[in-house]
C-alpha angles and dihedrals in degrees: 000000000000097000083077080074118038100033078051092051091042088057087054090058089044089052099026098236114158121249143158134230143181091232131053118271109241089088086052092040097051095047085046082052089048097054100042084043085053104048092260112139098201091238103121111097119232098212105139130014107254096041117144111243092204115185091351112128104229104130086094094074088046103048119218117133126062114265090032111071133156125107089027090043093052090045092046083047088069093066095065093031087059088040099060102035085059100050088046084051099048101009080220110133090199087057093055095037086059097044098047082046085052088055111042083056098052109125089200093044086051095037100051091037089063095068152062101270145121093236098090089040088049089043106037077052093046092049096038086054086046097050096039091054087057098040083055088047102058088055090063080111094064099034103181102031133132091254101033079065100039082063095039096055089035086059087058103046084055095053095052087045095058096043089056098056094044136344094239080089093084077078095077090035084059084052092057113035076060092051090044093045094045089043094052085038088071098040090056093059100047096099097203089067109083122226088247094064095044084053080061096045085047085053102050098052086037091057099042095028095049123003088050096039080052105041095046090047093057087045088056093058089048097056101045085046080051103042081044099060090136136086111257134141100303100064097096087065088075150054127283086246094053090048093048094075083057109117100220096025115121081234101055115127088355111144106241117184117236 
């Protein structure tokens, strides 16, 4: 069902044609990417759930076959996500055996990893933030390193990842901004580390937790408001001025007084 709106929504990016939707843009970006990338040209319509798509391209967005990976792959990418944050957590093989065997034999894992949807996006975002807090935390012991940054940076572009395929997303920032508070928390009461050092240790997950997650969501937005420079079905959402810089509007270029 939903693949009438998102495959759809894919096709808008392929042919720049402008639209609005209730969720950011990365989710309907990526799966856009994944179908020019893969020879799609966004000319099949998307108008009822069930239609044949026929000698449209459109496997690529999916992601079945071999060479030609992007819903499936970001789906696959959960097992070993949920793998390796498990055996960090409990340092038990067995644990993390039994939870990437859970997960391979999900029905609904399998199920919603076989379309063209922004669930294994949302979710290979919302894992990859998981797994990357408690890989950084396990560097607590080596602040300041090469990898205790890599993580920590990585922690932020995930965030921002999951916040620009659905705001649900909010849900694993929640997680860690608790797990930064209560970290910092801690820091804040060893008494052998001075208040100019925790400064240091405030900056840095201000600056990757924040400032990045920030920074790559509004880029987002101007890349989606660069790639949509053509009338479509979302113009009437915004102002005459806005719709004015539409190629294809009756307003575009037209001179409106402030």
């Amino acid at each position: 069902w939903d693949e009438t709106h998102f495959g759809k929504m894919g096709s808008y990016y392929i042919n720049r044609t402008f639209f609005f939707d209730v969720h950011p843009p990365l989710g309907k970006m990526l799966i856009g990417l994944a179908g020019y990338l893969s020879g799609y040209d966004g000319t099949f319509p998307f108008q009822k759930p069930g239609d044949r798509y026929e000698q449209h391209n459109y496997v690529g967005m999916r992601g079945v076959r071999p060479y030609r990976l992007f819903c499936a792959f970001l789906g696959s990418c959960l097992v070993p996500f949920a793998y390796l944050t498990v055996l960090e957590l409990s340092k038990s093989l067995p644990a993390a055996l039994l939870t990437a065997f859970i997960l391979i034999f999900d029905t609904g894992c399998i199920t919603l990893s076989q379309y063209i949807l922004l669930d294994p996006i949302l979710m290979f975002f919302l894992m990859g933030a998981v797994l990357s807090m408690v890989k950084c935390n396990s560097c607590a012991d080596r602040p300041f390193s090469a990898s205790w940054w890599f993580w920590l940076s990585l922690t932020g572009i995930n965030l921002a990842g999951a916040m620009g395929v659905k705001f649900v997303g909010l849900f694993v920032v929640l997680l860690v901004g608790l797990n930064t508070i209560y970290d910092l928390w801690d820091l804040l009461g060893n008494l052998s580390l001075s208040l100019v050092m925790f400064g240091k240790h405030l900056l840095a997950r201000v600056l990757c937790l924040i400032l990045l997650p920030l920074g790559l969501y509004m880029a987002m937005f101007a890349v989606h408001f660069t790639v949509l420079n053509k009338s479509g079905p979302g113009d009437g959402f915004f102002s005459s001025a806005f719709q004015s810089q539409l190629i294809g509007n009756n307003l575009h270029n037209v001179s409106i007084p402030e």
